[in-house]
Each structure stands twice: as structure tokens, then as C-alpha cells.
C-alpha positions as a printed Julia matrix, in Angstrom:
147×3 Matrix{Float64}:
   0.0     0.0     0.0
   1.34    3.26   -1.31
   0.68    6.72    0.61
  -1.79    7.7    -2.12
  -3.83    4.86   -1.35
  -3.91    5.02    2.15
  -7.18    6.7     4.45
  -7.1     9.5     5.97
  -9.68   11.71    8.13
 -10.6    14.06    5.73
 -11.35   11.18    3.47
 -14.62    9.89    5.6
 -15.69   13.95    6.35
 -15.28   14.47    2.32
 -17.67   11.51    1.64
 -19.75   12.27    4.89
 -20.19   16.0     2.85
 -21.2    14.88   -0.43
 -23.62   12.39    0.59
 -25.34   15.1     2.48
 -25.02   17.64   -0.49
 -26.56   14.79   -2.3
 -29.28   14.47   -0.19
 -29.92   18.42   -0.09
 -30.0    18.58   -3.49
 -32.49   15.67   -3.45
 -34.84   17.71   -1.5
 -34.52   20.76   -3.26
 -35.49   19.15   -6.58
 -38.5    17.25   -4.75
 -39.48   20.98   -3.03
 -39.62   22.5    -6.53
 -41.6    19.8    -7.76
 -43.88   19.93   -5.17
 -44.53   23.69   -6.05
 -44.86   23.33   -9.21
 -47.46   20.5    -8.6
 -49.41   23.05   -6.42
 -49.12   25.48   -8.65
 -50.76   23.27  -11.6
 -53.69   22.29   -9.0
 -54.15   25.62   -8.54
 -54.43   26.78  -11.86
 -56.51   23.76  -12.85
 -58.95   24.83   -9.7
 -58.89   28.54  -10.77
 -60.16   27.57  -14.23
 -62.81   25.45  -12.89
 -64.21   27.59  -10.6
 -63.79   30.94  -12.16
 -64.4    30.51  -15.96
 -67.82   29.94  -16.17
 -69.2    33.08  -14.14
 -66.74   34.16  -16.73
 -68.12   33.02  -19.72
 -71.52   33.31  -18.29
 -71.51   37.33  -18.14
 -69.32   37.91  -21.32
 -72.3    39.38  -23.27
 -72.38   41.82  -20.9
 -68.74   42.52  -20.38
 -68.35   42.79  -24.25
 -71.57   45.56  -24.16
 -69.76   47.47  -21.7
 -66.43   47.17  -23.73
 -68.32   48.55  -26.6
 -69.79   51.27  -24.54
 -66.75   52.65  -23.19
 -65.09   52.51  -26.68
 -68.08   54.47  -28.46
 -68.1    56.84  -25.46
 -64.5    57.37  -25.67
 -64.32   57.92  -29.23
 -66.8    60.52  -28.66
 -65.36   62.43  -26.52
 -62.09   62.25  -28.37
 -64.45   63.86  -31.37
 -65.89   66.73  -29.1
 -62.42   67.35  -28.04
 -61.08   67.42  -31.9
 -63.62   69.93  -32.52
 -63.5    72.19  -30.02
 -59.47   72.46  -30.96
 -60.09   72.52  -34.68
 -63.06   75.62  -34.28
 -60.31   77.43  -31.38
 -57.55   77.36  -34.04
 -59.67   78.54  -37.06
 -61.26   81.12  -34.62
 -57.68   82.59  -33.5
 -56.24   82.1   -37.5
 -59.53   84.21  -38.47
 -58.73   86.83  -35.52
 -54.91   87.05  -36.84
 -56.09   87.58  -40.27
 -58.69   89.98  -39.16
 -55.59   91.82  -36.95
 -52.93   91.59  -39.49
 -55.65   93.37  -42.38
 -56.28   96.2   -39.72
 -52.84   96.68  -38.54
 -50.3    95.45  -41.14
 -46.81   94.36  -39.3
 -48.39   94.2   -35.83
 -47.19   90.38  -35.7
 -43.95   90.62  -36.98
 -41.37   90.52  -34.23
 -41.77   92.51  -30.91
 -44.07   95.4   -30.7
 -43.32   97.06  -27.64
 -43.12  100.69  -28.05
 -39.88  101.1   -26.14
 -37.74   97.94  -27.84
 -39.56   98.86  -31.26
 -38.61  102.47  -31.24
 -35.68  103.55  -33.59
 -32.86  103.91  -31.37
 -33.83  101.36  -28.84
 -35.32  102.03  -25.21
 -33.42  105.39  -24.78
 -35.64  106.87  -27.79
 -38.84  105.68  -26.54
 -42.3   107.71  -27.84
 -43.06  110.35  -24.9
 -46.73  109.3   -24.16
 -45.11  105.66  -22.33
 -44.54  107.74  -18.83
 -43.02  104.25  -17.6
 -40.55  103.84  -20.38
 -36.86  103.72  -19.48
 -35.11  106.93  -20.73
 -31.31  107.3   -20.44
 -30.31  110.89  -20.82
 -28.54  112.48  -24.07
 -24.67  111.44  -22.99
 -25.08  108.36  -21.1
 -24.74  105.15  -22.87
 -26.27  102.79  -20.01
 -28.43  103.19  -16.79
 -25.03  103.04  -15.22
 -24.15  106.34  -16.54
 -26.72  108.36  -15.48
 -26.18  111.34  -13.02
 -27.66  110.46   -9.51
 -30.31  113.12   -7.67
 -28.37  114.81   -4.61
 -29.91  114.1    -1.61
């Protein structure tokens, strides 16, 4: 008998380990099966006992599908139309606008940033319009009131 051959202690706790993994493993597969079993049953009890009331009232679950489908596509309608007659109304009142006062949609029409000169320049009836005296080239340069 060669060392190799000969039996050590770790030998018997090696074998003692994979018979239990073995059997572990055994119990795991039977546990899954066992759900999976249950799991069928259930299903096959679920369709037993819940289908027919099912297929007993799908007239009327099909009538209320309907319903709710032609209600919603009405709605959808009413919505589309009320959009459609808001744009043609504000298109019409832009036409109307733009015949009466040609250029009053192009760009900004602010009297102060559509004066010629920019805000400094603005007409004399806007009392609230910024006005930077002759000189000054910002707000910054302004002369301050003495206290």
C-alpha cells in the first residue's frame, strides 16, 4: 500500500459532505416539484371555478367594452372639434388683426424695444418707459439726484 492509497480523516468527512449535499440537493429538486405540482392544481382549480361566471356574463362585459369605446371615441371627437373651431377662430382673428394693422405680428411690438434707437428713444406718451439721458450710454451712466 502506497501513501496515495492510504485513508485519511478528511477522506470519511469528504464523503460524509457529499452524501449530504446529495441528499440536499435531493430535496430541493423534490421541493420544486412539489410547487410546481401546487401550482398546476391551482391553476386547474382557478379555471374550474372561475371561468364559467366568466363566460356566463361575457355578453355583458363585451356591451360594456363597446360602450366605453363608443363613449371614448366621442369624446375624443368633441375634443377634436372644439381644438379645430379654437384654431380657425384665433387664424380668423390674426387675419382679421394683421388686415387692420399690417406688421403688428412681426417681431416685438413694444413701443420702447420697437422704437428707432432702442429704449433710450422711446415715444413720450409711455410715462413708464426707461429713458437714459442724451450722454449716457447705459443706466449706469446716469447722473444720480443729490440728496
Amino acid at each position: 500500500m502506497t501513501l496515495a492509497e492510504t485513508a485519511t480523516p478528511l477522506d470519511g468527512l469528504a464523503s460524509a459532505a457529499s452524501v449530504l449535499l446529495i441528499i440536499e440537493a435531493s430535496l430541493i429538486i423534490l421541493l420544486l416539484a412539489a410547487l410546481a405540482l401546487l401550482l398546476a392544481l391551482s391553476l386547474k382549480w382557478l379555471h374550474d371555478h372561475l371561468m364559467p361566471p366568466v363566460h356566463d356574463a361575457m355578453p355583458a362585459i363585451r356591451g360594456a367594452f363597446d360602450t366605453t369605446d363608443r363613449v371614448t371615441g366621442q369624446i375624443v371627437d368633441v375634443l377634436a372639434e372644439i381644438y379645430g373651431r379654437r384654431r380657425g377662430f384665433e387664424k380668423s382673428l390674426k387675419t382679421f388683426i394683421s388686415a387692420v394693422a399690417p406688421g403688428f405680428f412681426d417681431g416685438d411690438t413694444s413701443p420702447a424695444k420697437s422704437a428707432p434707437g432702442g429704449p433710450q428713444h422711446a415715444p413720450a406718451s409711455d410715462p413708464l418707459a426707461p429713458t437714459i439721458p442724451d450722454g449716457a450710454t447705459t443706466f449706469a451712466d446716469r447722473p444720480t439726484d443729490a440728496l
